[in-house]
C-alpha positions, -999 to +999 in steps of 0.1 A: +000+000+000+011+031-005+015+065+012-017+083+013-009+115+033+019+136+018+051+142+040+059+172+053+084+180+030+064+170+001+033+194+018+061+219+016+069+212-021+032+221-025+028+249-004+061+264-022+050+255-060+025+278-056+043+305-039+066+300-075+035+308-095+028+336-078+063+349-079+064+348-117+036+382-118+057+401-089+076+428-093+115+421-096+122+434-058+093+415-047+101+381-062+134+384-044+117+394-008+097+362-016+128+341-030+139+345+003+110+341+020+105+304+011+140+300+020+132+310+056+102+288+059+122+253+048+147+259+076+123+243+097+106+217+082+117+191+102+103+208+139+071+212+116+073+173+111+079+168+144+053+187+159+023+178+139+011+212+133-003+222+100+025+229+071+011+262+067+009+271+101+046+260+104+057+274+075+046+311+086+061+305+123+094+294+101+098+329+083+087+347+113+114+332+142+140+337+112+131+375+108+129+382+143+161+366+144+174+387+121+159+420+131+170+412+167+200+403+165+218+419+127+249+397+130+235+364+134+214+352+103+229+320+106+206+302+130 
């Protein structure tokens, strides 16, 4: 049998294809805010997986503890 519930990684994948769509009718600057955007919200995919909580919901909370991180403190953006 096979897998009938997407990982969280492949929820992610999803999630992020259609951020890609989007980003293709965004202005330059605004594709690269969003560019890194997604970046932020995969660095913690595997908390998400570990915690259950929706990919969406997890994915937000990603990109937000990475830029308070990086509005709190300037000279770490490395995690």
């Amino acid at each position: 049998m096979g897998r009938s519930t997407p990982s969280t990684r492949q929820s992610l994948d999803i999630l992020i294809s259609g951020m890609e769509e989007m980003k293709k009718v965004m202005r330059t600057r605004d594709a690269e805010i969003l560019q890194d955007l997604i970046k932020l919200g995969r660095m913690h995919a595997a908390e998400i997986s570990y915690a259950g909580i929706d990919v969406e919901l997890g994915f937000l909370i990603s990109v937000l503890i990475e830029v308070v991180k990086r509005t709190s403190m300037p000279g770490d953006r490395t995690g």
